[in-house]
C-alpha positions as CSV (number, residue, x, y, z in Angstrom):
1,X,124.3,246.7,121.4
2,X,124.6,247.6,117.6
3,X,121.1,247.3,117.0
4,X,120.5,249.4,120.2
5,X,122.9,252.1,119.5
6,X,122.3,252.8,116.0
7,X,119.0,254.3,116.3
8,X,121.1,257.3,117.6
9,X,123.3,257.8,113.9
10,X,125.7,255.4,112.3
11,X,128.3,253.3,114.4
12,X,132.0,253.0,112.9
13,X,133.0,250.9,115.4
14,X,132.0,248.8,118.6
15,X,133.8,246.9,120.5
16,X,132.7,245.0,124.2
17,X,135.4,243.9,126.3
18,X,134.5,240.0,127.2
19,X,136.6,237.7,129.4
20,X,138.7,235.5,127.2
21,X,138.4,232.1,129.0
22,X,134.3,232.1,129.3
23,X,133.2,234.3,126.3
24,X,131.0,236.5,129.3
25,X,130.7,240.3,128.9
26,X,132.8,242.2,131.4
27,X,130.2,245.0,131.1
28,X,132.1,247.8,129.3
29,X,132.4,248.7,125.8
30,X,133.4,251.5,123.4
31,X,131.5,252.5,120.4
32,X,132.8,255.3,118.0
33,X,129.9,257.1,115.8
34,X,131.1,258.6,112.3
35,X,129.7,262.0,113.6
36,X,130.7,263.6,116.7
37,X,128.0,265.4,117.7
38,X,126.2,261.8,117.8
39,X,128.2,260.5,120.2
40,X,128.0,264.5,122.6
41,X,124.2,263.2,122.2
42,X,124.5,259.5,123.1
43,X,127.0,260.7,126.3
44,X,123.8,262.8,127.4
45,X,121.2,260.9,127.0
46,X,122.0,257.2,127.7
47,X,124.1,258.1,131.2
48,X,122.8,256.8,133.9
49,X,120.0,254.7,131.5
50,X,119.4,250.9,132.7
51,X,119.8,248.7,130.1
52,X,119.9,244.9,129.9
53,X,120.2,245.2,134.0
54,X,122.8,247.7,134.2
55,X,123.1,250.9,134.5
56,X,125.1,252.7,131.8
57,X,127.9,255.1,132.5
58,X,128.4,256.7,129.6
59,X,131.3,259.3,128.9
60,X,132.7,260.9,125.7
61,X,136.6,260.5,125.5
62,X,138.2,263.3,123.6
63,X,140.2,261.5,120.5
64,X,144.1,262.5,121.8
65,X,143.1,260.2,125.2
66,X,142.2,257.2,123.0
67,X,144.9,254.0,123.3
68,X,146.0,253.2,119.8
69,X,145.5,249.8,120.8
70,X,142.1,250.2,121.7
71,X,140.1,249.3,118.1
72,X,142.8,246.2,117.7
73,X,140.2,243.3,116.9
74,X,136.8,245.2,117.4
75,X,135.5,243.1,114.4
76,X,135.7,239.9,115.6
77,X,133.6,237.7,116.4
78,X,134.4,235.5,120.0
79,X,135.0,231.8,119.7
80,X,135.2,230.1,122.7
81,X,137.8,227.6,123.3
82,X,137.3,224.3,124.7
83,X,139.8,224.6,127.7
84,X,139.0,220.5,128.9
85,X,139.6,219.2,125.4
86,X,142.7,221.3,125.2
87,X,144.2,220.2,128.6
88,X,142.8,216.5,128.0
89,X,145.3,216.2,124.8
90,X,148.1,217.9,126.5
91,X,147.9,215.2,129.5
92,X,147.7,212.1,126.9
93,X,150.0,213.0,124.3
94,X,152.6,210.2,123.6
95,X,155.6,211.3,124.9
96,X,159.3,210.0,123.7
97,X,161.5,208.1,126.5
98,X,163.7,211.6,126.7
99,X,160.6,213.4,127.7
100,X,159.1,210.7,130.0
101,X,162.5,211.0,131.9
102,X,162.6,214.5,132.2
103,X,159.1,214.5,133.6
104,X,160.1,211.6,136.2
105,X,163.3,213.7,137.1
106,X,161.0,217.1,137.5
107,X,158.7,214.9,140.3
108,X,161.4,213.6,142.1
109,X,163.3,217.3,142.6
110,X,159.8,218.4,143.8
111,X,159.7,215.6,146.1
112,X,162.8,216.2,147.1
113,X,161.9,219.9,147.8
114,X,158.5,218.6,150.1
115,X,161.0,216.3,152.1
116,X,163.6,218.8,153.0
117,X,160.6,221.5,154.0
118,X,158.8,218.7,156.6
119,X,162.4,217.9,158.0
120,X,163.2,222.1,158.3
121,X,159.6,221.9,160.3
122,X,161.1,219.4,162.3
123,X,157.9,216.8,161.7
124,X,158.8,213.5,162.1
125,X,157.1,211.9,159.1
126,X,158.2,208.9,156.7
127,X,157.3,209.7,153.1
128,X,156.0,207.2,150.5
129,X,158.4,206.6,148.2
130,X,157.4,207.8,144.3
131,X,156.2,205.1,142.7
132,X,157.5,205.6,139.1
133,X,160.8,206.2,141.4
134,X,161.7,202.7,139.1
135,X,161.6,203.9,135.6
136,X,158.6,201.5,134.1
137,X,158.1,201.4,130.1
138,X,155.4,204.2,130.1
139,X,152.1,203.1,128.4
140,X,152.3,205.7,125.6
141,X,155.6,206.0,124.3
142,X,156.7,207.1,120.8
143,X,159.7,205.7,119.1
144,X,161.9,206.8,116.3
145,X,161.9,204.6,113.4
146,X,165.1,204.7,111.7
């Protein structure tokens, strides 16, 4: 987009709005041209112009209606996070005993929760009981040393 736009005059700033868990486009931008008669050009020329697919709408914002938010980051550059590793580490951390029980606890008041909602619907249904209902050493636990 930089290289396209910059045949018009110089760009001070560009910035494209992309989706924060993919890295895709979200097919809008802003670009600010040092001159302003540039960019009254740019408006008039490029509306309605298909590029890359798309058809631009183009439209010149007057500088008192511009978010002071807006150019916050327009200079970097995306890096994409790896969501799966991310999650992957958060499920097989070693937890402590303290936290193991306070996850156990949080399963059981949710399975409490589903029993009470199938009774209310008058079903008649036995539920499995939990089977870490027994606190069992966890495989990954982390002790203090003292």
């Amino acid at each position: 987009m930089h290289a396209f736009f910059s045949q018009f005059g110089t760009i001070r700033r560009l910035r494209i709005a992309r989706n924060k868990k993919t890295g895709k486009s979200k097919h809008f931008g802003f670009i600010e041209f040092n001159d302003p008669e540039v960019a009254e050009v740019v408006a008039d020329a490029m509306h309605g112009y298909l590029l890359f697919e798309h058809i631009l709408q183009v439209h010149l914002i007057p500088p008192e209606h511009v978010h002071l938010k807006l150019w916050r980051g327009f200079n970097c550059r995306y890096k994409p996070l790896d969501w799966v590793e991310g999650e992957c580490k958060r499920q097989n951390k070693v937890r402590t005993l303290e936290e193991c029980k306070k996850l156990m606890e949080k399963i059981l008041k949710h399975d409490q929760k589903r029993r009470k909602r199938i009774e209310a619907a008058s079903i008649e249904y036995e539920c499995p009981e939990i089977v870490g209902y027994v606190m069992p050493a966890p495989k990954k636990i982390e002790f203090d040393e003292d």
